[in-house]
C-alpha positions as a Python dict, from the first residue, in 0.01 Angstrom:
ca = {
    (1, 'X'): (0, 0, 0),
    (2, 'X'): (321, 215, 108),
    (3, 'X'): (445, 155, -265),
    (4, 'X'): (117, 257, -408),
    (5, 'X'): (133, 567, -252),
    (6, 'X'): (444, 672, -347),
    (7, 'X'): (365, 590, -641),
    (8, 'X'): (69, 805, -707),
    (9, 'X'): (293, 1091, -520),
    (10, 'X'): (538, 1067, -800),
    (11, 'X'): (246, 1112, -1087),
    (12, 'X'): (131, 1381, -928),
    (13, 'X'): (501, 1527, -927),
    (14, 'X'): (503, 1452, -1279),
    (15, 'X'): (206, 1649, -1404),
    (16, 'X'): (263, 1910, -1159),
    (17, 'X'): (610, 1952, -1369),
    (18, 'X'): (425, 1906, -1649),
    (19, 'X'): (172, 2194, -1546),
    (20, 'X'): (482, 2434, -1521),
    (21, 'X'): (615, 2392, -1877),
    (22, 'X'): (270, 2459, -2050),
    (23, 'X'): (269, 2747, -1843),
    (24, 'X'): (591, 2864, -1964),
    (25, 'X'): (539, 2791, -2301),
    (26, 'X'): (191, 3021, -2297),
    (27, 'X'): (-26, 2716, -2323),
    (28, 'X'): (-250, 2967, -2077),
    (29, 'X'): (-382, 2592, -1918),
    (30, 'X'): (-651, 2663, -1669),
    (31, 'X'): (-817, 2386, -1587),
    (32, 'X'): (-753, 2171, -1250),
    (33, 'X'): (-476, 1943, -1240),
    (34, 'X'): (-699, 1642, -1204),
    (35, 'X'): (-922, 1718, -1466),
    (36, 'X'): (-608, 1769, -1694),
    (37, 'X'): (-424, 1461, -1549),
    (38, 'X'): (-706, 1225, -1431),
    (39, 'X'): (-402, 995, -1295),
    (40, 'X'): (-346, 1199, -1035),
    (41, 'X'): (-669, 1149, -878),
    (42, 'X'): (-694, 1262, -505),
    (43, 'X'): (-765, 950, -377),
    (44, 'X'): (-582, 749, -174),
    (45, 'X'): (-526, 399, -303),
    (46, 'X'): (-610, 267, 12),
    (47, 'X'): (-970, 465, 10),
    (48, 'X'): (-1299, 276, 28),
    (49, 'X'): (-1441, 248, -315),
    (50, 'X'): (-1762, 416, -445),
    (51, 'X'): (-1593, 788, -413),
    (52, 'X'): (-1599, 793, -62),
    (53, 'X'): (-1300, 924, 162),
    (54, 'X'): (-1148, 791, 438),
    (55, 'X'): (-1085, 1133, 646),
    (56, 'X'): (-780, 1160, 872),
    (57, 'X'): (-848, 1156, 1250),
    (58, 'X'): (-747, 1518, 1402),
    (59, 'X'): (-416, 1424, 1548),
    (60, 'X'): (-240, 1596, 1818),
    (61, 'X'): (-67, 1820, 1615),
    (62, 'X'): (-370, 1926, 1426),
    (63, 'X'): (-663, 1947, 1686),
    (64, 'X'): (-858, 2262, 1679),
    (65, 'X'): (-888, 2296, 2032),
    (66, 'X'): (-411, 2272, 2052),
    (67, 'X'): (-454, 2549, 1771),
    (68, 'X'): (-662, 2799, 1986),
    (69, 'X'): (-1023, 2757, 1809),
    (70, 'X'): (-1167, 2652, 2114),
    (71, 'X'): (-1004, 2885, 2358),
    (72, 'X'): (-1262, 3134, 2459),
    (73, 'X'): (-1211, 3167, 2799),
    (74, 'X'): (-912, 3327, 2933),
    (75, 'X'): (-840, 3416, 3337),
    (76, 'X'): (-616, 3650, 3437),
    (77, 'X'): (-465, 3624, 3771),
    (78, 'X'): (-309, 3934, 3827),
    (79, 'X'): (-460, 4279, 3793),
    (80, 'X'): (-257, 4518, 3866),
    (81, 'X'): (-39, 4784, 3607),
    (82, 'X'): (27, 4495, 3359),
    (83, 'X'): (-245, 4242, 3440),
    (84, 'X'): (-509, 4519, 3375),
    (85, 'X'): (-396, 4620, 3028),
    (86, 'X'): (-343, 4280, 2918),
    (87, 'X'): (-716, 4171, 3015),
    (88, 'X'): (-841, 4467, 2815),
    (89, 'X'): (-649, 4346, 2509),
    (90, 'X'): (-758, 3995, 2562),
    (91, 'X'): (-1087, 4149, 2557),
    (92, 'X'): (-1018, 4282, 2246),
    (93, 'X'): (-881, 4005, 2053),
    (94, 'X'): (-1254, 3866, 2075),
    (95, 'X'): (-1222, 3629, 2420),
    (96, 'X'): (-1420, 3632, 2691),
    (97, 'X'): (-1191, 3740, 3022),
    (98, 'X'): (-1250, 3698, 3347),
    (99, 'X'): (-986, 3802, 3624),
    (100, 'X'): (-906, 3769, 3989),
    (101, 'X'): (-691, 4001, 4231),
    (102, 'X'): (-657, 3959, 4615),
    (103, 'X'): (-746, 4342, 4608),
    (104, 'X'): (-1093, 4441, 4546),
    (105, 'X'): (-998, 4814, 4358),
    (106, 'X'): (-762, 4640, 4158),
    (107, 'X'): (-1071, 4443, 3936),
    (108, 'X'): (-1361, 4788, 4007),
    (109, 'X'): (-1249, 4946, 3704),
    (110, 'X'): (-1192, 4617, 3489),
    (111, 'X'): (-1554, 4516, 3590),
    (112, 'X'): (-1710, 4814, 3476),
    (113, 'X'): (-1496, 4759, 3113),
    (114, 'X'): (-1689, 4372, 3115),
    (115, 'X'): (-1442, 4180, 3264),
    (116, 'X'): (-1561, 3930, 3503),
    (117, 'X'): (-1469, 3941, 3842),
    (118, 'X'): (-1446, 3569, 4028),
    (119, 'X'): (-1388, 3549, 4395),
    (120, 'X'): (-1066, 3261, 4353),
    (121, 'X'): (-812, 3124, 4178),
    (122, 'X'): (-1028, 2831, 4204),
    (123, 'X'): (-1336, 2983, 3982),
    (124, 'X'): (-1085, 3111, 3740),
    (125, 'X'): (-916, 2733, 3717),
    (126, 'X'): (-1210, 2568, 3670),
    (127, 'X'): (-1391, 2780, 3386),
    (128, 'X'): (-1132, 2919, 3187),
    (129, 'X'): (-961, 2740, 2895),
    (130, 'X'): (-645, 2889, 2950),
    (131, 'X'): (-486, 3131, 3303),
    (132, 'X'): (-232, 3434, 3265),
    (133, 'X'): (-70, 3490, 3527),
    (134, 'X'): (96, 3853, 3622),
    (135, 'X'): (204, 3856, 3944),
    (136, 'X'): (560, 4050, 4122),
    (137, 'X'): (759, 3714, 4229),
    (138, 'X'): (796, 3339, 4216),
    (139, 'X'): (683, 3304, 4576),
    (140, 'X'): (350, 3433, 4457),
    (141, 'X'): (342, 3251, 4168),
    (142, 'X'): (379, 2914, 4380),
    (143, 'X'): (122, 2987, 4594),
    (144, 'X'): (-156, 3018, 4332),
    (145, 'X'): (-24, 2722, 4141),
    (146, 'X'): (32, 2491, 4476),
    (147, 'X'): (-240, 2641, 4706),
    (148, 'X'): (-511, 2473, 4835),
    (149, 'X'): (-707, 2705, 4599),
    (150, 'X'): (-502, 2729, 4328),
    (151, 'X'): (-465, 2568, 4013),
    (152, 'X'): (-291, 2239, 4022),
    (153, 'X'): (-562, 2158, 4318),
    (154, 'X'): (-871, 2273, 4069),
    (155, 'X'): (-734, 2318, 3679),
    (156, 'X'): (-878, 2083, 3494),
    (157, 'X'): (-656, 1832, 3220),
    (158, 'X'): (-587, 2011, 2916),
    (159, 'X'): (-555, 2381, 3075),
    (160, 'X'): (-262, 2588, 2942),
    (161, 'X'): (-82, 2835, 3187),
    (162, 'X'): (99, 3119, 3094),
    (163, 'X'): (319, 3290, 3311),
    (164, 'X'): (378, 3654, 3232),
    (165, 'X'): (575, 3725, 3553),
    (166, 'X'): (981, 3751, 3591),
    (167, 'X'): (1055, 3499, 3801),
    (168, 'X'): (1330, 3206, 3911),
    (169, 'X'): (1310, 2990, 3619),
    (170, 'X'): (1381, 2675, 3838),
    (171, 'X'): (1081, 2769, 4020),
    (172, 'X'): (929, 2813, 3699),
    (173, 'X'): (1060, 2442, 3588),
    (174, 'X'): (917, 2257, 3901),
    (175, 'X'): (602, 2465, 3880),
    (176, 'X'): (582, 2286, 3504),
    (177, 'X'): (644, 1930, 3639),
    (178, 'X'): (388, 1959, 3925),
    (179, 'X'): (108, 2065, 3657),
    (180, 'X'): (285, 1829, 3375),
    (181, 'X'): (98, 1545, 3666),
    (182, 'X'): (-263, 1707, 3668),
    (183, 'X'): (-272, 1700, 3278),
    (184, 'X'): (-174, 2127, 3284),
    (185, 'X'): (56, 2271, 3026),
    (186, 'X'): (288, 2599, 3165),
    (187, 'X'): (473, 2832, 2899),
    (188, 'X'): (690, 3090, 3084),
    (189, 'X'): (653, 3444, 2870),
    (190, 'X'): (755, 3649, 3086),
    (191, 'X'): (724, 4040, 2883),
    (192, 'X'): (891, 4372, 2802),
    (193, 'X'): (715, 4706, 2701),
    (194, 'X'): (542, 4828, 3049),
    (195, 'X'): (174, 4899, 3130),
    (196, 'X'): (118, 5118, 2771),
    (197, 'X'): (221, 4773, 2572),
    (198, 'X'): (0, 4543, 2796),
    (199, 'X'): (-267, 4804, 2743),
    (200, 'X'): (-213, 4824, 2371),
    (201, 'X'): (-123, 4426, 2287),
    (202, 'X'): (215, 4573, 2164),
    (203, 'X'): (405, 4366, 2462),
    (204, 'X'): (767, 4138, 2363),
    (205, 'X'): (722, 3838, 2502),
    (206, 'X'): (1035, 3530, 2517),
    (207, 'X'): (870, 3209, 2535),
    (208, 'X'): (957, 2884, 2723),
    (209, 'X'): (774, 2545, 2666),
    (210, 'X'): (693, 2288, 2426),
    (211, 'X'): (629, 2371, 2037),
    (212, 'X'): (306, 2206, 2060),
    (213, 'X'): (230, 2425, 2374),
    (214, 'X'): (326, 2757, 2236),
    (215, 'X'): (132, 2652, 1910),
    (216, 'X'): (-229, 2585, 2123),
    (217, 'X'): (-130, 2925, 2302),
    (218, 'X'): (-71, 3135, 1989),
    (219, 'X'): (-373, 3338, 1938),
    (220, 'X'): (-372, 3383, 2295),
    (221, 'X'): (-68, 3530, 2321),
    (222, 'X'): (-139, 3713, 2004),
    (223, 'X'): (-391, 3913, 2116),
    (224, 'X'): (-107, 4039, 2451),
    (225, 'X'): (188, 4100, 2192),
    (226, 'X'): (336, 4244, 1904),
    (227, 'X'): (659, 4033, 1903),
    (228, 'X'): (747, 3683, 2030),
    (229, 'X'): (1034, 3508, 2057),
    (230, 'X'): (1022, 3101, 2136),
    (231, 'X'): (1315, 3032, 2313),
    (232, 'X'): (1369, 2715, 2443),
    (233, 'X'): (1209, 2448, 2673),
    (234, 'X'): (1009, 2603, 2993),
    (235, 'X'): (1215, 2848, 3206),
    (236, 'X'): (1419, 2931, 2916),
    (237, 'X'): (1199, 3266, 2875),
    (238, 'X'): (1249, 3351, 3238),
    (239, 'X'): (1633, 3297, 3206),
    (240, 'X'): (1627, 3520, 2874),
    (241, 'X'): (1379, 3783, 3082),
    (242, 'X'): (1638, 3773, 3388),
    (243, 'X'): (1930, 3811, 3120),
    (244, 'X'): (1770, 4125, 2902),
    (245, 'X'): (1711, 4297, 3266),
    (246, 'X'): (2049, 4244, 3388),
    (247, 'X'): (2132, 4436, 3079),
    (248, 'X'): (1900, 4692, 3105),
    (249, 'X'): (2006, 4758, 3517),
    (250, 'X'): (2367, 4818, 3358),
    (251, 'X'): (2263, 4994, 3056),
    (252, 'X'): (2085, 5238, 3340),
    (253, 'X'): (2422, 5303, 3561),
    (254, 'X'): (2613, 5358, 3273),
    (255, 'X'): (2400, 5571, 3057),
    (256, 'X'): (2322, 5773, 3450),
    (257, 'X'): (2730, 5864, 3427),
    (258, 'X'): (2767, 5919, 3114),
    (259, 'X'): (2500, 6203, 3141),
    (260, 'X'): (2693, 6351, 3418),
    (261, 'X'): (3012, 6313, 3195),
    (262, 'X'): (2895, 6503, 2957),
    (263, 'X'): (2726, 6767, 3196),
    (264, 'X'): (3012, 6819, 3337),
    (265, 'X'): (3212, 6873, 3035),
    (266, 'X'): (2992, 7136, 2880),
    (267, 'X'): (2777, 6961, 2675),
    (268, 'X'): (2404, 6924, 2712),
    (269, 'X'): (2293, 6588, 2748),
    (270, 'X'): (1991, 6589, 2543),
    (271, 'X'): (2239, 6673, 2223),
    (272, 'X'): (2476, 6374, 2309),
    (273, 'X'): (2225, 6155, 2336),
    (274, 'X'): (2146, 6233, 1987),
    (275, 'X'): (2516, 6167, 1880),
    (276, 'X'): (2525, 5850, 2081),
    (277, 'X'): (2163, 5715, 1945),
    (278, 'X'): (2323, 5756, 1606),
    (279, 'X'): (2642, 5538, 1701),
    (280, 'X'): (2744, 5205, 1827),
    (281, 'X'): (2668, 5362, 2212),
    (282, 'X'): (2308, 5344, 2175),
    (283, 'X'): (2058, 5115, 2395),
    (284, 'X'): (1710, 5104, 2436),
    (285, 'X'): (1780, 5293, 2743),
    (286, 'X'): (1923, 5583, 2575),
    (287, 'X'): (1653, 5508, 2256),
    (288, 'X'): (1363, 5494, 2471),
    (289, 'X'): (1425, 5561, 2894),
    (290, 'X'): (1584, 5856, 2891),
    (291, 'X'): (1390, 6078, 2624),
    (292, 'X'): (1050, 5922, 2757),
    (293, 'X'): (1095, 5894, 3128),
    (294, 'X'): (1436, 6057, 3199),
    (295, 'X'): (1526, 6394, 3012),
    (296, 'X'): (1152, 6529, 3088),
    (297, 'X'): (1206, 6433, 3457),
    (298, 'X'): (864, 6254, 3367),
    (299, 'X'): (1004, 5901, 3564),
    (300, 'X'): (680, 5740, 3544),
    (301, 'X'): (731, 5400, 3384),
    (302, 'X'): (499, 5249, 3576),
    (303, 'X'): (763, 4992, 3685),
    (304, 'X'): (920, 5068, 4004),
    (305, 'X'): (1278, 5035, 4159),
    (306, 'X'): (1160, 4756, 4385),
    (307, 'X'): (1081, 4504, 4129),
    (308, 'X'): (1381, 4605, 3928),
    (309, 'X'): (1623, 4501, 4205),
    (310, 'X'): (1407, 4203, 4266),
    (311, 'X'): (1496, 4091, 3890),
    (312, 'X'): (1869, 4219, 3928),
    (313, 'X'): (1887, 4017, 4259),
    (314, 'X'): (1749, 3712, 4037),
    (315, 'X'): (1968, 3772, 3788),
    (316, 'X'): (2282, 3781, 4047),
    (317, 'X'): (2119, 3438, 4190),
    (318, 'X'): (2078, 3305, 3827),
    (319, 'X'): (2442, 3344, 3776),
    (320, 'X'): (2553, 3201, 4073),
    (321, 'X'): (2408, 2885, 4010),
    (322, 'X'): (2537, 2868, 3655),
    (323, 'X'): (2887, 2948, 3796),
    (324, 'X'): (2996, 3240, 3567),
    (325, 'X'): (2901, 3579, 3887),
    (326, 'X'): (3296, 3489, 3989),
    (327, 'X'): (3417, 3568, 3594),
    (328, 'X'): (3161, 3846, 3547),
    (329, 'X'): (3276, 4122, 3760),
    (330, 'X'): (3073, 4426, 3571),
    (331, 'X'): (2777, 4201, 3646),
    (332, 'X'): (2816, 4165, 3983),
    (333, 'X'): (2882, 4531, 4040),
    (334, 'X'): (2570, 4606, 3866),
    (335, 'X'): (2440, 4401, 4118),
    (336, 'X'): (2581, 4556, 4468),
    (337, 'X'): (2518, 4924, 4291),
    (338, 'X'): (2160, 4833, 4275),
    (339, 'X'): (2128, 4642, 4581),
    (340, 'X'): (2295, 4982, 4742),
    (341, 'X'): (2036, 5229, 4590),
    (342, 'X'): (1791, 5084, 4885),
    (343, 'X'): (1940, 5329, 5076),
    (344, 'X'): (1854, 5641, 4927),
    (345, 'X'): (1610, 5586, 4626),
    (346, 'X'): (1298, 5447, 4729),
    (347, 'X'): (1102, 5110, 4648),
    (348, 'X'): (810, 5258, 4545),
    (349, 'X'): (1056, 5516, 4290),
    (350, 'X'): (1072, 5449, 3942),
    (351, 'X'): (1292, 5209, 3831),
    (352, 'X'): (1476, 5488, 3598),
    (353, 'X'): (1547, 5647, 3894),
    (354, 'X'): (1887, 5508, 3926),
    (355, 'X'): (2048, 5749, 3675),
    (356, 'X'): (2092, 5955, 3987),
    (357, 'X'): (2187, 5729, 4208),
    (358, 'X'): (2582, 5769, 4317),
    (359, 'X'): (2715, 5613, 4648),
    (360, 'X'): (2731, 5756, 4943),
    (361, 'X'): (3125, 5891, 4991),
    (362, 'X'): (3177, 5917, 4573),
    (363, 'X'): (3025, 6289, 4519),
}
């Protein structure tokens, strides 16, 4: 039957070829191959006679609920500055949303925009076809996963997680593995572009998880994002999140003295910044922090200084356990720089803020 197959496969290459040179000889041929070439009739050779068609069972890789068809029901857990914008662009891209937040302002204004409020994690778990999760560290993302109310405990099989947060991606790996046993997929997408991109589904998101996962997830995570990036197997988003924000804490320091460089030598800041953005110097902190949230003194990111050195802190941890903070000493004074800052720029400060930070004893 194999043989037949191939067999008919290689006709149909043959007229296809066929197809192409009466087409470039002007032959202007219009009709369907199989009217042209009746032996290359559609049919398998292994189809029940009388014209009928045997029709391929959806497989895993083809099921319209894996491809997001049937995903119409997405939670959010999560409603705060990023949580909120991204349940109003769910809302957009057609789904219906509900959300849950331990703090009852948090969901007022998203009720009155027609999200639906539930009381749990539980609720949430049990109706919704898929959960986002946006939540400010790993500790709380293991306690609505592992809680008596939370997901693993009330999810049901074929749920799909994804977990928006920056967190410790070997948390985020025995997370997976506890829901991998209740029949619950997780993809780690943790994102970059700030409450105005979660508001406008313009977010970056780096993926981790399974192809097939990602795939089920798509349109999901379409309607939250402009860009995505699939990087690896689960946790490998969080350790390219932790990574990109390492960069971005020394990006800040830097680009902070190199303003007060060129202050002090005369020139204005605003024009070098021009010079640099059109050289090899430039970062999407001088591109985008310091003429939106630095130069105008504006330094409302919506992102503060606390979870900034909570990433920078899992960054330092990251690199511990990998073994490379002892051969990286600009990241691990990165590192102490931020961890210093505690002392004089607030928590609740915006995380830009540290472009004026400079250690006590150094002015």
């Amino acid at each position: 039957m194999a043989r037949a197959w191939r067999a008919v496969r290689l006709q149909r290459a043959r007229a296809r070829r066929r197809a192409r040179v009466c087409r470039q000889r002007g032959a202007g041929v219009r009709q369907p191959l199989a009217r042209r070439f009746p032996e290359i009739s559609k049919r398998r050779p292994d189809a029940p006679a009388g014209g009928a068609t045997r029709r391929r069972p959806w497989g895993r890789r083809h099921s319209r609920s894996q491809s997001g068809v049937n995903m119409k029901i997405i939670g959010v857990v999560g409603l705060g500055n990023m949580g909120r914008g991204m349940a109003l662009s769910l809302q957009r891209g057609g789904f219906t949303v509900l959300g849950f937040d331990p703090s009852p302002a948090a969901g007022a204004a998203l009720a009155d925009a027609g999200i639906g409020l539930r009381a749990s994690v539980a609720e949430l778990a049990r109706e919704a076809d898929a959960l986002v999760l946006s939540l400010p560290t790993s500790q709380v993302v293991e306690a609505v996963v592992n809680g008596a109310d939370g997901i693993a405990a009330n999810g049901r099989a074929g749920l799909i997680v994804v977990d928006t947060s920056t967190a410790d991606p070997q948390s985020t790996r025995a997370l997976a593995v506890a829901l991998r046993e209740k029949g619950i997929a997780l993809v780690d997408a943790p994102v970059s572009g700030g409450p105005k991109g979660a508001l406008n589904g313009a977010l970056t998101m780096v993926l981790g998880g399974s192809a097939d996962d990602i795939a089920r997830i798509e349109p999901v995570l379409a309607a939250m994002s402009a860009k995505r990036v699939h990087i690896g197997d689960v946790g490998a988003g969080h350790v390219t999140k932790l990574i990109n924000n390492l960069m971005c804490a020394a990006h800040l320091v830097v680009a902070g003295e190199a303003m007060r460089l060129a202050k002090a030598a005369g020139v204005a800041p605003a024009q070098v910044l021009e010079g640099l953005n059109a050289g090899s110097g430039r970062s999407g902190v001088t591109q985008t922090n310091y003429p939106t949230w630095i130069l105008n003194d504006a330094f409302d990111s919506g992102f503060t200084m606390k979870l900034m050195r909570k990433d920078v802190r899992l960054a330092m941890a990251l690199a511990e356990q990998a073994g490379t903070l002892a051969t990286g000493p600009l990241s691990a004074e990165v590192g102490r720089l931020w961890a210093a800052s505690a002392g004089s720029v607030g928590d609740d400060e915006d995380f830009n803020s540290i472009v004026q930070f400079i250690e006590p004893g150094r002015a």
